[in-house]
Structures are given as C-alpha cells and as structure tokens.
N, C-alpha and C positions, 0 to 999 in steps of 0.2 A: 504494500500500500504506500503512495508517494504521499510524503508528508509536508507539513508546512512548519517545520522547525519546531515539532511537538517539545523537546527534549527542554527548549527553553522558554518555553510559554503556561502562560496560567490561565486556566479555566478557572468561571465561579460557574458552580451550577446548583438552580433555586430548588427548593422543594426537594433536596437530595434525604428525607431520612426514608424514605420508603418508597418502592415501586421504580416510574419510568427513573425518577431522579439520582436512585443507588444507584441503578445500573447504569447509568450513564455517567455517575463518579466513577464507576471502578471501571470502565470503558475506557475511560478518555485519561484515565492515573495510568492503567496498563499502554495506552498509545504512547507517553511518556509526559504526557504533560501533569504538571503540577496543579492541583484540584484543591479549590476551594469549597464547601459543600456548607451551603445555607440552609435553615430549616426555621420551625420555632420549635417543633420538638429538640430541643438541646442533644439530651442524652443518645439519641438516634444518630445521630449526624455525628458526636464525638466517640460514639461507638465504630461508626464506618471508617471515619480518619484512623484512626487505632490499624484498626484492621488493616488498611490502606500503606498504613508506615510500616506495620510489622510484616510485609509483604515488599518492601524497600523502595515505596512510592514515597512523594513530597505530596501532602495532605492535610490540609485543618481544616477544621470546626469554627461555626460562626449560629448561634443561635439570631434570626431572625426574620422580624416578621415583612413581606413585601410589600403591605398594607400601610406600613407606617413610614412616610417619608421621612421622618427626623432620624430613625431609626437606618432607614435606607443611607441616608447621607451622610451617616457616623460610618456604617459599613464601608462605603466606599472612598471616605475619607482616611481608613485605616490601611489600604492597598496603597502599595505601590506602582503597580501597572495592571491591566489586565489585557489579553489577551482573544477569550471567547467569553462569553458570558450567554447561558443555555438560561435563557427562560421556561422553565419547567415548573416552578411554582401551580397552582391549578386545581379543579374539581369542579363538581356536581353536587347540587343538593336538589333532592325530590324530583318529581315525574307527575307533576300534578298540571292537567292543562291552565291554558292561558287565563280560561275563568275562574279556576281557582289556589289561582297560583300567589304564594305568599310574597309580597313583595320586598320582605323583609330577605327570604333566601336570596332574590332575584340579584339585589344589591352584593349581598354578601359573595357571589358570584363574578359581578362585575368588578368588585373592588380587587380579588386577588387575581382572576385571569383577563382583565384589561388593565386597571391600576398599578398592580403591581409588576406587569411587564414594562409598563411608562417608566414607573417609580425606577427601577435596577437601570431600563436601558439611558435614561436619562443621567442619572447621575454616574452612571459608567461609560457613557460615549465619549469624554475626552480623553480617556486611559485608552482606549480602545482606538482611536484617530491617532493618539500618540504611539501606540504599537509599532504603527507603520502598515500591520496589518490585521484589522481589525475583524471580529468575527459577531453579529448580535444573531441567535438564535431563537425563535419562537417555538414551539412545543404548543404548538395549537392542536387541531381535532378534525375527522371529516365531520363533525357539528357545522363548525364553521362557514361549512359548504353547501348545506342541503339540509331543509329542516326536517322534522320528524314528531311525528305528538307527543306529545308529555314532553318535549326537548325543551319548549320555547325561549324558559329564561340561561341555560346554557348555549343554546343554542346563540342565541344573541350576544354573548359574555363572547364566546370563540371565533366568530363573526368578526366582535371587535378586535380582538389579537389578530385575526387575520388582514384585518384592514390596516392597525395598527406597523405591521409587519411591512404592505405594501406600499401605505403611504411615506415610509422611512426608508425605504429603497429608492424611492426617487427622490426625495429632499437631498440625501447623503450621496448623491449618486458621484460627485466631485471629492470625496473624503476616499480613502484607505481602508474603508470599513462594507464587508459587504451581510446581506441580510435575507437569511434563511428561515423559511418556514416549514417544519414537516409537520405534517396532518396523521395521527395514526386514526386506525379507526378502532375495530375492537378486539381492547388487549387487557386480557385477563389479569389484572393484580389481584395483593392480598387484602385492600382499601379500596379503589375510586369507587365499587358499587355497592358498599359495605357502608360509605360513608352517605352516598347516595341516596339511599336506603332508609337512612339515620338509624343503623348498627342490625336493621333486618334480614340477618346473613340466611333464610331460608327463600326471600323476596332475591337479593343479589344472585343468588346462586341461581336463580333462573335466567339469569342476563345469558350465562352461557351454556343453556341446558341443550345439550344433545349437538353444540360442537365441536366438533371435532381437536382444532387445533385452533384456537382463537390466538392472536399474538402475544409475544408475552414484552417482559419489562427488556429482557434483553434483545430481543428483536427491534424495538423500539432505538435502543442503543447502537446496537451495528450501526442502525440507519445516520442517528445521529454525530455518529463517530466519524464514518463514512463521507457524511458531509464536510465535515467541518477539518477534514486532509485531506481537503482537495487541493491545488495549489491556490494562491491569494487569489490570480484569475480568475479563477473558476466560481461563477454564482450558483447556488442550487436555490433558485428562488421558490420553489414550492416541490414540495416534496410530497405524496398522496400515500401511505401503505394500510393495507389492509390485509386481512386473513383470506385466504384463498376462497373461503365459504359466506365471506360475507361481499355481496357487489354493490349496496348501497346502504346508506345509514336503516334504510328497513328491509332490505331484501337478504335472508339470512337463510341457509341449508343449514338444516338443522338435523341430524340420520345421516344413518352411511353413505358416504361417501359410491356415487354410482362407477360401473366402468364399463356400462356400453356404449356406444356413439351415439353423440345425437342424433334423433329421428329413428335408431334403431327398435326403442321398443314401440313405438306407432305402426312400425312395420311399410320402411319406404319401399 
C-alpha cells in the first residue's frame, strides 16, 4: 500500500472508545501513524492507547466531548500539529416517524454528527493547512443519501455531515488539505443499534436478523485507512460501502444467500 509519510504523521480520531472508531485507531496506529483517540468515555479510549503502546505504537488518550466547543478548542490547542483528523464521533437515537419524533433526540443528533464535525474540523484546519498535507475525514452514513422511515431525524443529522463535507471541499479547494467522505451502510457493532434502541438489545438484534455478513467495524477501517494512503493527490471525495446483501438503505436479503442465475428459477 503506497503511503503518504504514515511513519511521521498524526491522526486524531473522534468517537474512538468503541466500534467504527477503535478500529480505525488500531488501523491507522498499525499503518504507522501516531493516533490520537478522543472519546468522552475516558476509560475506553485510555484503555485502547494502553493496548496501542504495548503493541509498540505512538498513542494517547484525550477524554472529550465534540459537542462542547471550549472543550474542542482546549483539545486542539494542546496538539502540536495534526495531520488527518477522522470525524467518527456519531449515532442514532430512536426510529420513531416524523410525527412523533422527539425533538429533543432530533437535536441531540445534530449537535454530535453535524456540530461536532464543525467543532474538531474547525479548530483543526490550521494544523492540518500547516501539515502541508492535510487530510479532514467524515464518517458519515448511506442515511445521508436516501431516506428511509423511522430514519428522519438521522437521516437529516448525516445529510448535514454530508453537505458539510462537500461544501469544504470547494471552499478549501486552494489549501493542502483534501476532504473525504465514506458512507458505510450497514455495519454491525457492539452499540450504534443498542444505543439506538435506548439499550433494547432484543429490538437491535433485529436490525441484523437473518444477515448474513453485515459489515463490521473493521471493514469500515480498511476503507478508511485505504483512503487516507493514498498519495496527497489523490481525493477520494465520496466513498459509498455496503454489505453485499444490502442494495439500499431499505432493500435488504435477509436468508441464504441464493446460487442460481438470475431468471433461472422463473424458468427462461
């Protein structure tokens, strides 16, 4: 894999105590870059650096919340430089349609998966210009792209990171810094549908009842790792993955997997 000077570069990435976000610390620590891994669960995130060091990577812990800009702007007034910065922070709350959808989740959605990618890429776009070669990643969703019932106020939320993502690819388009968006679709953690839910893990466990191979945290990772060693030229402005069983945010095989040809059993 040709790389973009991993060895001497620093990744922060948000949302790293669980799911897409571990695995994309221990992704991009094993490419050789040094990882920064934000969260507000503390202990999760200094658990992973641990792990991360004692495995002979460069890694720390930073308890914080994306939500809180004073808080954001202590974080990145504590770096030195940065390098790539993985917007991964993120979630779902409820599945309740548009009419009765609590407006209270709706927010609390928008403030961590639009605000809080403002919040980090803001106050980390001049380390990131001054890099030389700067890298802003968003970790958005196929929500983003195509709605779905019960989706609405998520759907909106990722919408905005999507937008957010393409409007700053053309502002910045004269800077050193380029701006990538991957969409996963549906990938099985130990949280997003648990959280989703609000802790209704026999409700979550049907998100992925009778598929086969839904994506996981580390498939999500490759992709993201993948992107972001590519050379500086290179833009991977949108990136779409999904599980081979799902073709759109509602169209989902769910049962074994078939191996006749199409048209075969109609009988052409």
């Amino acid at each position: 894999m040709s790389s973009t000077t991993a060895s001497t570069s620093l990744a922060v990435v948000t949302g790293a105590s669980s799911g897409i976000g571990a695995a994309t610390a221990r992704r991009l620590a094993a490419e050789g870059y040094e990882v920064v891994l934000t969260a507000r669960r503390e202990e999760r995130v200094e658990a992973l650096a641990e792990e991360l060091r004692a495995a002979g990577h460069a890694a720390w812990a930073r308890r914080l919340d994306v939500t809180d800009r004073a808080d954001v702007d202590a974080f990145a007034a504590s770096l030195d430089r940065c390098d790539v910065l993985v917007n991964n922070a993120g979630g779902a709350v409820g599945l309740e349609p548009v009419a009765e959808a609590d407006p209270a989740d709706w927010r609390a959605m928008y403030e961590v998966n639009v605000l809080g990618v403002l919040h980090l890429t803001q106050a980390l776009l001049p380390r990131l210009v001054a890099s030389g070669a700067g890298t802003v990643l968003v970790v958005s969703s196929t929500a983003g792209h195509g709605t779905y019932e019960g989706g609405g106020g998520y759907v909106a939320a990722k919408h905005g990171a999507h937008v957010l993502a393409q409007t700053l690819r053309l502002e910045i388009v004269d800077r050193p810094v380029r701006v990538i968006e991957i969409a996963p679709g549906m990938v099985r953690t130990e949280e997003f549908s648990l959280t989703r839910f609000r802790g209704d893990a026999e409700r979550a466990a049907q998100v992925y009842e009778g598929v086969a191979e839904p994506l996981t945290a580390e498939d999500v990772a490759d992709t993201v790792a993948w992107a972001v060693t590519r050379p500086p030229h290179v833009n991977v402005d949108l990136l779409v993955l999904r599980p081979r069983a799902q073709a759109s945010n509602s169209k989902v095989h769910r049962g074994p997997v078939r191996t006749d040809a199409p048209g075969e059993a109609r009988g052409r």
